[in-house]
C-alpha positions as CSV (number, residue, x, y, z in Angstrom):
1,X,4.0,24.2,18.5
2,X,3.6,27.7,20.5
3,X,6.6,28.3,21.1
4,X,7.2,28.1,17.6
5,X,7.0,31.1,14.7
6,X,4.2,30.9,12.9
7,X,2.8,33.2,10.4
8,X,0.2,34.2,8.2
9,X,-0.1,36.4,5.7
10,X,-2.6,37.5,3.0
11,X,-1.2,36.9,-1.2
12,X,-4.1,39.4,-2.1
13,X,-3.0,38.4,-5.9
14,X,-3.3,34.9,-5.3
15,X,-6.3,34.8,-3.3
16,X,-5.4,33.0,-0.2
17,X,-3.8,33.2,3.2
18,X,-0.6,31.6,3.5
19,X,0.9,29.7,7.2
20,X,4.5,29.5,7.6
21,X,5.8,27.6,10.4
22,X,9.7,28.7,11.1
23,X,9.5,30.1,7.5
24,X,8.6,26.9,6.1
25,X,4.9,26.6,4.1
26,X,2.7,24.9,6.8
27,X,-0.6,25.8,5.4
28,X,-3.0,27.4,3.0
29,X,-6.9,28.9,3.2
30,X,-8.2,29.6,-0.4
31,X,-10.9,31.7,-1.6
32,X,-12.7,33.8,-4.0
33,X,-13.4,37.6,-3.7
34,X,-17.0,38.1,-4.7
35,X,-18.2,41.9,-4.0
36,X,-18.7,42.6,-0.3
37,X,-18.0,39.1,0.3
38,X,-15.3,36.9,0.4
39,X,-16.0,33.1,-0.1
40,X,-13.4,30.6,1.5
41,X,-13.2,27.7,-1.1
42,X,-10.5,25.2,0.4
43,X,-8.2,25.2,3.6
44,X,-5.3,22.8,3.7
45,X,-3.0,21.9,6.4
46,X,0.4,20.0,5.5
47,X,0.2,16.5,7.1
48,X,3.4,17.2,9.0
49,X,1.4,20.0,10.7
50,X,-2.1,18.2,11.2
51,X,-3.2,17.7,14.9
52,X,-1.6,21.0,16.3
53,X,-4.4,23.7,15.9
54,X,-2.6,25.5,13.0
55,X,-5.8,25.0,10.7
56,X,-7.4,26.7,13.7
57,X,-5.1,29.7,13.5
58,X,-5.4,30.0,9.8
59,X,-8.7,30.3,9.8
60,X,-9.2,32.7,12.9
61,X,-6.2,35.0,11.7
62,X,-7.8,35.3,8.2
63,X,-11.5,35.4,9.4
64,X,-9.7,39.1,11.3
65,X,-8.3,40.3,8.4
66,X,-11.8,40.0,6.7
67,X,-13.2,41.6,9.3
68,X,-11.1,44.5,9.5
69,X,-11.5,45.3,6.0
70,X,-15.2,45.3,6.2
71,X,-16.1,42.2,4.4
72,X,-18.7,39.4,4.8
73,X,-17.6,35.9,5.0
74,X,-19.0,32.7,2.8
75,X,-17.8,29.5,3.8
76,X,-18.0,27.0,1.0
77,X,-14.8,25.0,2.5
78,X,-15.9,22.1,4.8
79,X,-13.1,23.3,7.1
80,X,-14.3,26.9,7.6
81,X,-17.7,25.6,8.0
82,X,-16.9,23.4,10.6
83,X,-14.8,26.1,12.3
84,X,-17.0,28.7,12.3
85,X,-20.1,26.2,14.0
86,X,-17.9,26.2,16.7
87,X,-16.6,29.4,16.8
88,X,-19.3,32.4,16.5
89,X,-17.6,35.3,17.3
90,X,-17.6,36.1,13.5
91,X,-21.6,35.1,13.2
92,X,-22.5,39.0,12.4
93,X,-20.6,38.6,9.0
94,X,-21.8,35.0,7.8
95,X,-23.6,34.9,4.5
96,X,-24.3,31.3,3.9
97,X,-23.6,30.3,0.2
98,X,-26.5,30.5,-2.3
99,X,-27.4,28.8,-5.3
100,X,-26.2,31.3,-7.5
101,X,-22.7,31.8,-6.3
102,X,-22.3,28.6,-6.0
103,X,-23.0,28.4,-9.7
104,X,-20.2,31.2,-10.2
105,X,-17.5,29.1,-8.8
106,X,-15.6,27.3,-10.5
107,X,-15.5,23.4,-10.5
């Protein structure tokens, strides 16, 4: 899969980072702007794309962007979670979900 194009880009409106792979929709990472925060609600990966690390690159591309537009990070998802106990480059801007916002999400 490297030496294929892969993309991924923020739908500010539709609160979520799209992956493209060759232009086709490979993935999605969901979430919920909340303040200075932004809480990631639910990754998915395509099947036909599982196994590949494109989940990983998701993740890591839109952990950046969140980064570089001086926000903190929530991860509610089981995916982010999971990546980010492996990953703690982006430890300094971890708020770990509380009981009240998780009672602002919706179900």
């Amino acid at each position: 899969m490297s030496e294929s194009t892969t993309d991924v880009r923020l739908e500010e409106d539709r609160d979520r980072y799209v992956l493209t792979l060759e232009g086709e929709f490979a993935g999605v990472a969901h979430f919920l702007p909340h303040g200075e925060q932004v809480v990631f609600t639910h990754t998915v990966v395509d099947d036909r794309f599982e196994g590949h690390g494109l989940g990983s690159m998701l993740i890591r591309t839109a952990l950046d962007d969140v980064r570089s537009r001086g926000k903190r990070i929530v991860p509610v998802c089981p995916f982010v979670q999971a990546y980010l106990a492996k990953h703690h480059e982006w430890d300094d801007i971890v708020d770990p979900p509380t009981r009240r916002l998780k009672k602002d999400l919706p179900d």
